[in-house]
N, C-alpha and C positions, 0 to 999 in steps of 0.2 A: 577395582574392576567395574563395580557401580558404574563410576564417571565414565573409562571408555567405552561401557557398552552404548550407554547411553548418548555420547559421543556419536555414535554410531547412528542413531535412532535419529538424532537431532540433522544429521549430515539427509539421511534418506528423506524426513520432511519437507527439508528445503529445495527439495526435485521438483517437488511441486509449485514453486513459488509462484503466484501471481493467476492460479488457475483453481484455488478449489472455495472462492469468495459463493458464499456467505459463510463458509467453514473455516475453520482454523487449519492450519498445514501440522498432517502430525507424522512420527514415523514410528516402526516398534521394531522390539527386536527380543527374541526366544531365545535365551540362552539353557541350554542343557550338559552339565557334566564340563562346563570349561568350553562348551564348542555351540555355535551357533547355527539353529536347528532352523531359523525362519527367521524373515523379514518382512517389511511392507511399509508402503506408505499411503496417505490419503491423496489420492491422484487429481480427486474431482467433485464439487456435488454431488448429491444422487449416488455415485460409486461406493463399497464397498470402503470402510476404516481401515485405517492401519494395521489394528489389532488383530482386525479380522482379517488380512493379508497373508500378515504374521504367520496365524494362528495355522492358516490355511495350507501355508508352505510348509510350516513342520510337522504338520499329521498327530498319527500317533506321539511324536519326540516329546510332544506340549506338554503331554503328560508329567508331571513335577517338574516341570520348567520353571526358570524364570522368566518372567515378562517385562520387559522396558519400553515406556512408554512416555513420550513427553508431554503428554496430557492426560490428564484425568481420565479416563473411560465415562463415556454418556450412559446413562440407564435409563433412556427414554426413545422412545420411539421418535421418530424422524421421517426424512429421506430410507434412512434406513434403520434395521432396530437396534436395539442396545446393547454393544458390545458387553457389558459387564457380564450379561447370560451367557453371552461367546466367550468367554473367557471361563467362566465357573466350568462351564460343559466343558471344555477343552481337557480341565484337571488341571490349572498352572498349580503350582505350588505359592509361587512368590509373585508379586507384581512390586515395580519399580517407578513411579511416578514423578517427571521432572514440574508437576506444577497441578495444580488444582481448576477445574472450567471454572470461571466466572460466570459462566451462563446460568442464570437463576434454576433453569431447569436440570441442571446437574449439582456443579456448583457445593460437592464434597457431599453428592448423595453417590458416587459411583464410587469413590472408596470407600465409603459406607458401605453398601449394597456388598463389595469385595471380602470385607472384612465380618460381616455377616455369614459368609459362605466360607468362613475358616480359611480365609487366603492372608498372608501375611503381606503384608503392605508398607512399602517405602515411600516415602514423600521427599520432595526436596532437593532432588540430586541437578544440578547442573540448573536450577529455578534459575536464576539471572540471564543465560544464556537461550531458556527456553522462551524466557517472556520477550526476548527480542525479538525470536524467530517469528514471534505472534502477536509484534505490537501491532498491525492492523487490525486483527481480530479482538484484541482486547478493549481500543479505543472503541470499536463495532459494537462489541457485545453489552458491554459495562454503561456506553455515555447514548447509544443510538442515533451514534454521528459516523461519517468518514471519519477515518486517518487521514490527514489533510500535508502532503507535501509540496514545497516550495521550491521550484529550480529556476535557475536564470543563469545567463550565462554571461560575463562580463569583461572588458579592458582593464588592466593594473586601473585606472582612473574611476573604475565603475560605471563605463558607459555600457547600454546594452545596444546601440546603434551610429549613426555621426550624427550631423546635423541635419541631412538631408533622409536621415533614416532608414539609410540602407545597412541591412545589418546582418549580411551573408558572406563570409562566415563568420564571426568571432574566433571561434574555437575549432581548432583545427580534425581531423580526420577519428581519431580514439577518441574523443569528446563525446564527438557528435553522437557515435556508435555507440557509446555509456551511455546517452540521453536514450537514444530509440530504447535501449534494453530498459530503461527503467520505466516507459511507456509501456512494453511488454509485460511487464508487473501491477502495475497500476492500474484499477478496474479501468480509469476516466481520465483524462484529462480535460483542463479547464483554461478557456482565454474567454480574452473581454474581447468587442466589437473590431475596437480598434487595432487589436495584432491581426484582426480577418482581413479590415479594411488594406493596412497598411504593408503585409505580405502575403494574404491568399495564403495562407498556411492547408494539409491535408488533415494534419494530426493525427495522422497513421503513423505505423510499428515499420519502419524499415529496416531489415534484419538480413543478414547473408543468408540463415536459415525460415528465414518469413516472418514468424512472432504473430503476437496477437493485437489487431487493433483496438487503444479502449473505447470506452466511450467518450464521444468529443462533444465537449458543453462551450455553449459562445454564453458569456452574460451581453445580454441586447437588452434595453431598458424599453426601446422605444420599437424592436422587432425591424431595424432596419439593416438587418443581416440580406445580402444579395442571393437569390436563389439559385443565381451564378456563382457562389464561391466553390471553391473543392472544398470545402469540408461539406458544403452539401453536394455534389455532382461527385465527388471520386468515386471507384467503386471499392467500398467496403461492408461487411455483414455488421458493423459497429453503429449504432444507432447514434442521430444527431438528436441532442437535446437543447434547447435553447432556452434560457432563461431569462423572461421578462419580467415587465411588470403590468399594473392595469391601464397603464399610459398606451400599451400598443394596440394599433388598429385592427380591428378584428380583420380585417380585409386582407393586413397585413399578415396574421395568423394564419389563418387561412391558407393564403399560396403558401406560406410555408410547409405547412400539413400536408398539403397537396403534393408537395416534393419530398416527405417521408422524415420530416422531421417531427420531433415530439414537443410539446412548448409547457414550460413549466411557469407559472405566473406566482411572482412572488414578491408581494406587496402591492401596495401603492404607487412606489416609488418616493421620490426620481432616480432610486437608485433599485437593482436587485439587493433585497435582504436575504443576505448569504447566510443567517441560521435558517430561514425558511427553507432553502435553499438545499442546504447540506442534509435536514429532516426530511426532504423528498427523497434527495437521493438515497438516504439511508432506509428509507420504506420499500425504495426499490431493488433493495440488497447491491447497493453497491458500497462496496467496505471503504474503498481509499481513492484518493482523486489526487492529480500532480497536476497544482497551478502554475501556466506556464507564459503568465503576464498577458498582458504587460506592465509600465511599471504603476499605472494606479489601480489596476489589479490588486496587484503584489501589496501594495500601501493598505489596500482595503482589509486583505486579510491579515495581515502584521496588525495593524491597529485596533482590527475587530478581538486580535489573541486569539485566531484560529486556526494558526501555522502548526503544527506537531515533529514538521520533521524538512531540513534546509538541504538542497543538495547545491550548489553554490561553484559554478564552473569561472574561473579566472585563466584569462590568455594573458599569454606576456604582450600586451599592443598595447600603446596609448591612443585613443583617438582622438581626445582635444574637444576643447570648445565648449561656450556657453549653454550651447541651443541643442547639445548632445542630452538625448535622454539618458537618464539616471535607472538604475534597478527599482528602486523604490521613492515613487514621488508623496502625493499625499503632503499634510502639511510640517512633518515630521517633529522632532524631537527638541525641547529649551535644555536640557540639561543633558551632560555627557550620561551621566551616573540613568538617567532614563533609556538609554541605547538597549536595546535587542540584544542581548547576549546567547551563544552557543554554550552547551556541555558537551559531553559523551565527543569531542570533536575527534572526527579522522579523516586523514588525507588521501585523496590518489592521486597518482601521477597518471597522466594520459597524455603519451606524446609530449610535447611542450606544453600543456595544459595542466592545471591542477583543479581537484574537485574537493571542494569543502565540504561535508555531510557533518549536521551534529542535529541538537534537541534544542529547541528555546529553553533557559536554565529558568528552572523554577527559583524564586526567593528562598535562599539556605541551604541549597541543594546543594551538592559535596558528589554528586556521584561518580563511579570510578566506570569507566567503560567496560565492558566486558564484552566484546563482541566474536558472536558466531555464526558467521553468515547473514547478516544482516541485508537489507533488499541491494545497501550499495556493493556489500563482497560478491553477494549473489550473481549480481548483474560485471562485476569484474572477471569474473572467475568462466 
């Protein structure tokens, strides 16, 4: 009963997917007498925990309840204050815990603090499936980086465009609409110069029901991004970010500014240093970012090993040709046994498309998928 309550807990989390960044997405769930007195889930920053959702639906019930929750309870002041106090007052009897905060500042002080207050405490239940629901927040909290994913979308041959580089569509119609949803998820997305130059991309959320637009990062080395593009002209509440280096002309900065973009400088150059990079963004609470090429992009952060997470769209089309760009250019690989490898791998089917999602396999790594809603079921579903 543990696992499905929690089950339960874990489902109402991932309601929130994609909206309560720099927080983790958590859900609870009050169980009393066999029957279920309260629920909640953490909606947003700033807003009110799960816990205390929970707590808030079942009133009085709480009292010798059990509590299911897939994270640890904070017992620190925030946004807002420390559910552990909301919970002790309540009266739970039991709490149920799918996984412990890694946040320094909780971090197995909040079932401490639980079990101090005569609460009987469970750990453990359903951990694998909860650390998934949370692998942006975990890579966030633990490394003070993004989550860093990788989409592209390609020909049986791996082309992402033909020779002449026109590359609308690849993928057909449910593809495209799985991409926007996972932009809907993803604080940011992230292109070089040349996918602005070469298709004037928006980088907005295009969604039957609207979505959220991320934030849209150009890497420009040398600030020569047009103030004519739509990613600067569309109208959206989504901040452009542009990341240079010290090579761009202040002049050039400048009109940018002017037309409400924000400019990130990062390095020397001649290239953008994407740790520098990724440490900005993460200072400015943005938890996860979806690189979306092009292909020396894509090369840059494969080579840097700063991929975390591949969502990998393949149309059944050949398009042919020497002079066709490739997914990943860069100067690539001597040895087969050196290749990028996937774990955790699973598949969708989208219309005649298929979508590869997995993890770069770490060295000796054996692990067995366990998935629960993860950002690709999330955004299927």
């Amino acid at each position: 009963m543990d696992q499905e309550y929690m089950r339960m807990a874990l489902d109402l989390a991932v309601r929130a997917r994609g909206r309560t960044s720099p927080n983790p997405m958590v859900g609870a769930v009050v169980v009393r007498g066999g029957e279920i007195v309260g629920q909640g889930f953490h909606a947003r920053a700033g807003q009110p925990h799960a816990e205390v959702e929970a707590l808030r639906q079942a009133g009085e019930a709480a009292r010798g309840a059990t509590l299911y929750v897939t994270l640890e309870p904070c017992c620190h002041y925030g946004r807002t204050g420390p559910c552990t106090e909301a919970v002790i007052a309540a009266g739970v009897r039991r709490v149920v815990v799918a996984m412990r905060d890694p946040n320094p500042k909780v971090a197995g002080k909040g079932v401490a603090r639980l079990r101090e207050a005569g609460i009987e405490v469970v750990e453990g239940v359903l951990r694998d499936e909860a650390t998934l629901v949370n692998e942006v927040y975990l890579k966030y909290i633990t490394a003070r980086m993004p989550f860093v994913a990788l989409k592209a979308a390609v020909s049986l041959d791996g082309k992402i465009a033909t020779r002449t580089g026109d590359s609308r569509w690849i993928t057909g119609k449910e593809a495209r609409l799985y991409a926007h949803r996972l932009r809907d998820v993803y604080d940011a997305i992230l292109v070089g110069l040349g996918t602005v130059l070469q298709d004037d991309p928006s980088l907005t959320t295009r969604l039957p029901e609207g979505g959220r637009d991320p934030v849209r990062i150009v890497l420009d080395s040398t600030a020569r991004l047009p103030v004519t593009a739509r990613v600067v002209t569309v109208d959206s509440t989504a901040p452009v970010v542009v990341a240079t280096t010290e090579r761009a002309p202040e002049a050039r900065l400048t009109e940018l500014k002017r037309q409400g973009a924000e400019v990130i400088r990062c390095g020397a150059g001649p290239r953008v240093d994407l740790g520098v990079l990724l440490r900005e963004l993460a200072a400015r609470e943005i938890c996860s970012v979806l690189v979306e090429g092009g292909a020396a992009v894509h090369a840059s952060f494969v080579e840097a090993g700063l991929v975390d997470k591949i969502h990998w769209f393949v149309a059944p089309k050949i398009i042919g040709g020497v002079d066709a760009p490739g997914a990943v250019a860069g100067r690539g690989i001597a040895q087969m046994s050196e290749a990028l490898c996937l774990e955790r791998v699973r598949r969708l089917h989208l219309g005649d498309d298929v979508c590869i999602e997995g993890y770069p396999a770490k060295e000796g790594r054996t692990d067995v998928h366990r998935d629960h809603r993860g950002i690709g079921q999330a955004c299927a579903d």
